[in-house]
Phi, psi and omega in degrees: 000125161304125183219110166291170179236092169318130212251093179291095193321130194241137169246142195283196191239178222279282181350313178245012117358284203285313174346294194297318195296313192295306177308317162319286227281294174343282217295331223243321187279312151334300196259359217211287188129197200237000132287359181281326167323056211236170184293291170336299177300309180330290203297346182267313136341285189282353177076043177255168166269158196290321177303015179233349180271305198315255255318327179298301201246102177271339188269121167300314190308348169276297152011299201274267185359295197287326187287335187257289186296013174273294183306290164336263206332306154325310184287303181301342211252356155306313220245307202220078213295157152283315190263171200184061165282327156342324178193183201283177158276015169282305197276303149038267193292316188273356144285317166319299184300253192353311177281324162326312206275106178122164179294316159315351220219328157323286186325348172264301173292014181239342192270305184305329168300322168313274204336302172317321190299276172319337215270316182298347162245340190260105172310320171286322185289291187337321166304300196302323172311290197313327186272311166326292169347277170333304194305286171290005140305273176350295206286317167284333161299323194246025167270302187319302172329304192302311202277338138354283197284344172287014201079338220267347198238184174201088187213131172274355184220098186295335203288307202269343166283302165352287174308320169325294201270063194193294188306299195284335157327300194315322179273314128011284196300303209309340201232066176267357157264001187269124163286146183263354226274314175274015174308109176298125162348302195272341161291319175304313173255031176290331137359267182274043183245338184254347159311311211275309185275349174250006170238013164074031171260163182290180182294139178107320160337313180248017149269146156088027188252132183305147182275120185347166162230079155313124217258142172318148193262144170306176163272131181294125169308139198298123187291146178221170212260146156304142196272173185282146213208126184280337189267032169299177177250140134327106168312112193302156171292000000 
């Protein structure tokens, strides 16, 4: 006699559900841009019904919102740790550049360009640009500060050297749809040329500099299945 065994469907719990959906949407705002952001598209990504992204998001404009400071934030804590027990804020700052530089770094500067666009009709994004903005003022203020009381900088306004070196990224990041390939030297490092001149260091100072000696990132934990949480939503017919 034959017998089978029903296959208990495991469902996540709202928590890495909604998780899953903002990372989907990250990754999708990243590589497409941030009109590829539809509830639909979400759903489609993830093999889902569209009624289970509304349950997260009833708004796409949140969505869209929540997909560039998931994608910011990422970028920011890449680029710039918040904690930075490892190494000095010279080797830092000249990490910061270095990961700043190259065709790797397009994909965020072609997302900050969307976004900055897009902000203009979009309210909820206009906020999340603003807060991001904010963020990475903050996060560079305040290695410029550390590196002040350690010696290593020379800025009576850390704040406004930050802002200084940020703006010119930022112009820098505009022309990530531009071929770049005849670009002159002092324009490629006009960046760290004006970091290097509002912080009183020499020419040079943040190239070629050893790298934080960051300890190996664990080996990523084997994904295991989430236990069933009743308060998921059904997926509507």
């Amino acid at each position: 006699m034959s017998s089978s065994v029903q296959r208990k469907r495991i469902r996540k719990t709202p928590e890495a559900r909604r998780a899953e959906i903002v990372e989907t949407a990250a990754r999708v705002a990243l590589t497409e841009g941030l009109e590829c952001v539809t509830l639909r598209r979400i759903a489609e990504e993830l093999a889902v019904r569209p009624g289970l992204i509304s349950h997260y998001f009833p708004s796409a404009e949140d969505l869209v919102g929540e997909a560039f400071s998931v994608a910011a934030t990422g970028e920011l804590d890449a680029l710039l740790p918040a904690d930075r027990p490892h190494g000095t804020p010279t080797q830092y700052l000249a990490r910061y550049f270095a990961l700043s530089a190259g065709e790797a770094y397009d994909d965020i500067s072609r997302l900050w360009i969307n976004a900055r666009h897009l902000s203009r009709y979009r309210p909820v994004l206009r906020d999340r640009v603003a807060e991001q903005e904010l963020a990475s003022d903050d996060r560079l203020e305040r290695l410029i500060h550390e590196g002040v009381e350690r010696g290593e900088f020379r800025t009576d306004d850390p704040r406004a050297t930050a802002i200084q070196i940020l703006v010119v990224l930022d112009g820098l990041g505009a022309h990530a749809n531009t071929d770049r390939t005849n670009r002159p030297e002092a324009v490629t490092r006009m960046a760290l040329t004006t970091a290097e001149r509002e912080l009183g260091l020499p020419h040079g100072a943040l190239t070629d500099v050893p790298a934080p000696a960051d300890p190996a990132e664990p080996a990523e934990a084997a994904e295991s299945a989430e236990p069933t949480d009743p308060a998921e939503p059904t997926e509507p017919a």
